[in-house]
C-alpha positions in Angstrom: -15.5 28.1 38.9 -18.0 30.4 40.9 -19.4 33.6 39.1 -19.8 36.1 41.7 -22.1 39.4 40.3 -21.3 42.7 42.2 -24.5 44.9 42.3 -22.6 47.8 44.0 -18.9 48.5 44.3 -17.4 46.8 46.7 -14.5 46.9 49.2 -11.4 45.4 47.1 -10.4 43.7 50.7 -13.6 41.4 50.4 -13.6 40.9 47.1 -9.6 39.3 46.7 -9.8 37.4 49.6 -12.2 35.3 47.4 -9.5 32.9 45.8 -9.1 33.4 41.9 -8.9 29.6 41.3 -12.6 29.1 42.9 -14.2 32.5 41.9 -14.6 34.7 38.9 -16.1 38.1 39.9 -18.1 41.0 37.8 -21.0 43.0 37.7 -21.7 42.1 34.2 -22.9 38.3 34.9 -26.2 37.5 33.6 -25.9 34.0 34.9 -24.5 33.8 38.3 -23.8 31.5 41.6 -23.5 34.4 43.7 -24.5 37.9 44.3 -22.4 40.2 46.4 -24.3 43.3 47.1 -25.0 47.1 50.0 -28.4 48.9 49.4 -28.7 47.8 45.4 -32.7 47.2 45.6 -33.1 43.9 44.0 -36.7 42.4 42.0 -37.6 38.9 41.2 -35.8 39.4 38.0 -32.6 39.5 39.8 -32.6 35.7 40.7 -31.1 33.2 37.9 -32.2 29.8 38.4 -28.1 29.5 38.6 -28.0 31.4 41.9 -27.0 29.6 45.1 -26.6 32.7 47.8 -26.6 36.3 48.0 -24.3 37.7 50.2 -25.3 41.3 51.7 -22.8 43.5 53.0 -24.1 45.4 55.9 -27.2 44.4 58.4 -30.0 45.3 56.4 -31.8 43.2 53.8 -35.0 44.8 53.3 -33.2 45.9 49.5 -33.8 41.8 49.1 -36.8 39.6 48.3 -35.7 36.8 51.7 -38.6 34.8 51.6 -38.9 34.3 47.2 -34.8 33.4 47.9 -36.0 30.7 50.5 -38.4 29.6 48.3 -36.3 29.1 45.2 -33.6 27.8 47.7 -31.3 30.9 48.2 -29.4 31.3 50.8 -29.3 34.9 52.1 -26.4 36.2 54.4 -26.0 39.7 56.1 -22.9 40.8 58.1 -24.2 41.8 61.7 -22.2 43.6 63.5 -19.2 44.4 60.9 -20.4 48.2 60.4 -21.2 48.5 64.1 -18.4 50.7 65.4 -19.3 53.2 62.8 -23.1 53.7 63.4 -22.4 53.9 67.6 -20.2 56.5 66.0 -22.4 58.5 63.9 -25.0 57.9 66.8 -23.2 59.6 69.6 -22.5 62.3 66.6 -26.6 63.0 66.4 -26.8 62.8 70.2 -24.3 65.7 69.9 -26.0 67.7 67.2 -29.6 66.9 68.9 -28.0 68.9 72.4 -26.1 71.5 71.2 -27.7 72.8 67.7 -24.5 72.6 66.3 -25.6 72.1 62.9 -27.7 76.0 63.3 -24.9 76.9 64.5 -22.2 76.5 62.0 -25.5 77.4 59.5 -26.1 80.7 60.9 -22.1 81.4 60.9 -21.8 81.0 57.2 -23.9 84.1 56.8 -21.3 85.8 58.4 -18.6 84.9 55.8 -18.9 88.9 54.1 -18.8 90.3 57.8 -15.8 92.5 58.5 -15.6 91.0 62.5 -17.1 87.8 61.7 -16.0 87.1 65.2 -16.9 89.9 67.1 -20.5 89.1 64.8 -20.3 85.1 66.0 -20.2 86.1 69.7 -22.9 88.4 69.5 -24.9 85.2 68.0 -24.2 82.6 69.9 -26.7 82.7 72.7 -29.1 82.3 69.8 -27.5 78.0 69.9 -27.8 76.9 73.4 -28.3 73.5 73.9 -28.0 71.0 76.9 -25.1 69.0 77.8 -26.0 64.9 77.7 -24.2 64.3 80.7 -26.7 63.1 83.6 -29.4 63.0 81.1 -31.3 59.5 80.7 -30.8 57.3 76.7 -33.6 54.9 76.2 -32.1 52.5 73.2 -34.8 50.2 71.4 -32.5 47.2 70.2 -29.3 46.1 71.9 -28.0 44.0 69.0 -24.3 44.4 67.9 -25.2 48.3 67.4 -27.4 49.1 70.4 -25.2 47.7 72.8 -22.3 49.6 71.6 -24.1 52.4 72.1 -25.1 52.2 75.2 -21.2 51.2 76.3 -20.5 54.5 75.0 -23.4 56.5 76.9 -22.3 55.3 79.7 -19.0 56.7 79.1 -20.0 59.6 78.6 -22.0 59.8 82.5 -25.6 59.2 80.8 -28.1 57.2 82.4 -28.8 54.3 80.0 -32.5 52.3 79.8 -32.3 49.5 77.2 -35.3 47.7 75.8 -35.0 44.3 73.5 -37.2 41.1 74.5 -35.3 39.4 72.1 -31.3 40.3 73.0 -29.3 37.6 72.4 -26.9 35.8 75.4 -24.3 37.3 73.4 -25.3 40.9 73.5 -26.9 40.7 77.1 -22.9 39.5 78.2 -21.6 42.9 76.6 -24.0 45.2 78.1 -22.8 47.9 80.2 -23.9 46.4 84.0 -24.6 50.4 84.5 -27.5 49.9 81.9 -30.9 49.2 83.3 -32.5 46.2 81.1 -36.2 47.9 81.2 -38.9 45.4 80.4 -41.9 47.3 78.8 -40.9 50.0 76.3 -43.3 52.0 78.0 -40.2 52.3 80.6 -38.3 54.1 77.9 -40.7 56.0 76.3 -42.0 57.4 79.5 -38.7 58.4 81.0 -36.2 59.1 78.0 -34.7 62.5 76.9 -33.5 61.1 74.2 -34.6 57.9 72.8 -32.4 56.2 69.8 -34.0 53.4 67.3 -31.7 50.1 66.8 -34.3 47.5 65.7 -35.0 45.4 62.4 -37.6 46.5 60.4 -40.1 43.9 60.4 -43.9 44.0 60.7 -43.8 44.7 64.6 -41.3 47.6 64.1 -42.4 49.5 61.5 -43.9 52.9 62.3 -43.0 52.1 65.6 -42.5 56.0 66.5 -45.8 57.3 65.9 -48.6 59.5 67.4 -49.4 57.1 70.1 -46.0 56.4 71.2 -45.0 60.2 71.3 -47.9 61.2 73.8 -46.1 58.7 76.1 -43.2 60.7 75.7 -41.5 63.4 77.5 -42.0 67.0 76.7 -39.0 67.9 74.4 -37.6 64.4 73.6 -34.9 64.1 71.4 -35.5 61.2 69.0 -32.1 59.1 66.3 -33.1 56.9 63.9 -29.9 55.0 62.7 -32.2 51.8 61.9 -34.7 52.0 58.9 -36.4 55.1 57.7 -39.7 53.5 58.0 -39.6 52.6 61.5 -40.9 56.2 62.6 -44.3 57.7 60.9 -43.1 60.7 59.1 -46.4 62.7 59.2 -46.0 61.9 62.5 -43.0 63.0 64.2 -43.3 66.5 61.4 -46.5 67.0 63.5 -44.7 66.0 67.3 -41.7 68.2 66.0 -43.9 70.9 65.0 -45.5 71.0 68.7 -42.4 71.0 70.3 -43.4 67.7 72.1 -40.5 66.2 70.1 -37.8 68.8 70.4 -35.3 67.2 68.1 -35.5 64.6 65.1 -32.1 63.1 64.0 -32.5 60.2 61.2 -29.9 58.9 58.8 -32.7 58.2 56.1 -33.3 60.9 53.8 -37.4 61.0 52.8 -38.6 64.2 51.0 -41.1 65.3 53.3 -38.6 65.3 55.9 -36.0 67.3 54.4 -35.5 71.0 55.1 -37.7 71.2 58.5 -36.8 72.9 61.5 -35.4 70.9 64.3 -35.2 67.7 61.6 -32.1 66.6 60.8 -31.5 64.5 57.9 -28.2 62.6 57.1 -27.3 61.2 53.6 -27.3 57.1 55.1 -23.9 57.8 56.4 -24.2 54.9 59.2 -21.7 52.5 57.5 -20.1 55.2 55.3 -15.9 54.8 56.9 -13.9 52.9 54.7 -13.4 50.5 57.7 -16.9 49.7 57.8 -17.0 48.7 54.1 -13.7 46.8 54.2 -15.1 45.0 57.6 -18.4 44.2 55.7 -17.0 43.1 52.4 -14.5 41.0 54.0 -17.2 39.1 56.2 -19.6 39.4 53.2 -17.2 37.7 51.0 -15.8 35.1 53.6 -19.7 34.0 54.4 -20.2 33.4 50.5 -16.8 31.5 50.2 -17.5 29.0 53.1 -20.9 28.6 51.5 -20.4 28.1 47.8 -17.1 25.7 48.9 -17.9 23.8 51.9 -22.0 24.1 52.0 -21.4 25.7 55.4 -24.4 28.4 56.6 -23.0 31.3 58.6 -25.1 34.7 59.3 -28.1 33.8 56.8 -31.5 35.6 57.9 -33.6 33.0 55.8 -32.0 29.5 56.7 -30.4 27.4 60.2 -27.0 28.9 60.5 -25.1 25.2 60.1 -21.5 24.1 59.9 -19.5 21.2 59.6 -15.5 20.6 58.9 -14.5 19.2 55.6 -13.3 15.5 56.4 -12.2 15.2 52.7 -15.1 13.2 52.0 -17.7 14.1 49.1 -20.4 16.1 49.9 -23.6 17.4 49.4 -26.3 19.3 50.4 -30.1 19.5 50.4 -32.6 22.1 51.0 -36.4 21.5 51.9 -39.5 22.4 53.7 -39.1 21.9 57.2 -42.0 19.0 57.2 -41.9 15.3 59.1 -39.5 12.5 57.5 -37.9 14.0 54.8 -34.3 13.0 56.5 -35.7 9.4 56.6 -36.4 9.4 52.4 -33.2 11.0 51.6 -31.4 8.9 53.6 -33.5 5.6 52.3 -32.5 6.6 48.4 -28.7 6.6 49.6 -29.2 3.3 51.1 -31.0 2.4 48.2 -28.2 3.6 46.0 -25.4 1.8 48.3 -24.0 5.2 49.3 -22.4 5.5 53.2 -22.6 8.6 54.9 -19.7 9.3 57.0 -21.1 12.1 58.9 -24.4 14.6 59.2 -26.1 17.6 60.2 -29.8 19.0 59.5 -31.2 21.9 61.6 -34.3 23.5 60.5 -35.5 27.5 60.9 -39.3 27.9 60.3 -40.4 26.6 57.3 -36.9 26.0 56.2 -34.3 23.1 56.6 -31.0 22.4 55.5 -28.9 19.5 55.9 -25.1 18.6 54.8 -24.1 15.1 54.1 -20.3 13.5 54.2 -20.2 10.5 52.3 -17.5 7.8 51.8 -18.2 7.9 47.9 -19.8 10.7 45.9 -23.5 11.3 45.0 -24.5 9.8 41.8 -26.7 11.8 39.1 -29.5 9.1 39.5 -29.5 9.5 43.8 -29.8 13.5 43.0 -32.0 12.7 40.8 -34.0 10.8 43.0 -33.8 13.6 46.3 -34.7 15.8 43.9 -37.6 14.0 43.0 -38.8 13.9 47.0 -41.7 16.1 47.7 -40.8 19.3 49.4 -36.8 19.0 48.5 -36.0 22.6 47.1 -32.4 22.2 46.1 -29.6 19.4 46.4 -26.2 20.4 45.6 -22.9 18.4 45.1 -19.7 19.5 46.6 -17.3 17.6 45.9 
């Protein structure tokens, strides 16, 4: 039996698909094989030398500690693309409320709730909340993962001229891509031409404080900037000063900092990207369904911190091994199963940086002594039994 810990609530449709012979599930576990968890920031005190994976449901995992869950041999899934109909949608929303000051708008009209005409009063205002259509006018998107190119499918729909910048797109994304989209190869391209420019990357050392003073003075007079990626991505003191020029017209983000709250022409959403109920049912159910194929088969779908690896149950025993990506450690494991008369019947190691992970099919079962023995290999992290 599996003890699955819950560090938020979620969706009831990931969480039942998880089969109750297999899986116990609570958030009261001290001592767990799995974590199921959204934005619940987790410390090093959050990892029981139990723990096998820790399933994440939504893109981001910058709430977990990745590389100390490598280390102790944790496998770490996300669910790309599950919420990804959901931000497109809240995106073309803030391209919306960027253009037409809809947000003033509806603002200024509440003041008008004690006024006899309120109409007659909301016509006389209106020319206060002009705003430009988006039709014609040029999107530069900065990612074109499962979000970004959804995105720019839906510009396009609605007549804009799209310029998309992502030297790492994957074959995947690059197929879905709207041919009308221009695949720009410096984001200089995008900064330098945009009238609206919306974020879509990871947040990793090369994208953080992307948006800042530099890359604004490459920008076009009144650009309209959406962050629907990470909060920390654009320079705060940075864009309050752009917005405050007027050389950034508009700042729509989804990340709700202090100092950003409250300023003209800065609109700030409460994280409400993956906030639809389908969202949270598609990401618990792939969430769930990663964790399940791990913690029963050994099988590594979506992880951002090992080889995604898989391999169909023959009905054989099996068992896994994690270790440092370094030269021969295939060769001792497979000489102490040898050693220990054990066949294997089939195998699979692929490695991802310093990382590898291998599964093994053999025609009997792994003895305590040989996992002893694995164990006992410099650089093996973890070996695990599935039988």
């Amino acid at each position: 039996m599996y003890r699955i810990k819950t560090l938020n609530s979620i969706s009831d449709s990931g969480i039942t698909q998880l089969p109750a012979e297999n899986f116990s599930v609570s958030s009261e576990y001290k001592d767990c094989e799995g974590i199921v968890l959204r934005s619940y920031k987790m410390s090093e005190t959050d990892l029981p030398p139990s723990l096998l994976a820790v399933a994440r449901a939504g893109a981001g995992v910058n709430n977990i500690p990745v590389e100390l869950c490598a280390k102790k041999g944790i496998v770490v899934f996300n669910t790309p693309g599950a919420n990804a109909n959901a931000v497109k949608e809240l995106v073309i929303c803030g391209l919306l409320l960027s253009s037409r000051k809809i947000f003033e708008g509806m603002n200024r009209v509440l003041e008008l709730k004690e006024n006899a005409d309120a109409e007659k009063a909301a016509e006389k205002i209106k020319s206060e909340f002009t705003g430009p259509e988006i039709e014609g006018k040029t999107l530069g998107i900065f990612g074109l993962g499962a979000i970004g190119v959804r995105v720019a499918q839906a510009a396009v729909g609605l007549n804009m001229k799209v310029k998309g910048f992502d030297p790492y797109i994957s074959v995947e994304n690059a197929l879905l891509a709207p041919s009308a989209m221009e695949r720009v190869k410096s984001s200089d391209r995008i900064l330098e031409t945009a009238d609206y420019i919306t974020l879509h990357m990871p947040l990793i050392d090369t994208t953080k404080n992307f948006i800042n003073q530099g890359s604004i003075a490459k920008m076009k007079n009144g650009v309209k900037i959406l962050n629907f990626s990470r909060g920390e991505i654009v320079t705060h003191s940075d864009i309050i000063n752009a917005v405050l020029s007027g050389k950034v017209s508009v700042y729509v983000t989804d990340f709700a900092a202090s100092d950003l709250i409250g300023r003209k022409n800065i609109l700030v959403m409460p994280h409400l990207g993956a906030s639809t109920p389908e969202a949270e049912d598609n990401c618990a159910q792939m969430a769930c369904s990663e964790l399940q194929d791990f913690l029963l088969n050994g099988n590594i779908r979506n992880s951002v911190n090992f080889p995604d690896i898989a391999v169909e149950r023959s009905g054989k025993p099996r068992f896994t091994v994690i270790n440092s990506n370094v030269p021969n450690m295939v060769g001792q494991i497979t000489a102490v199963l040898a050693q220990n008369s054990i066949n294997i019947n089939d195998m699979i190691n692929k490695s991802r940086g310093e990382y590898a992970y291998s599964i093994f099919d053999t025609d009997t079962g792994l003895s305590d002594t040989a996992v002893s023995k694995i164990a006992s290999i410099s650089g093996v992290i973890r070996v695990r039994r599935i039988d």
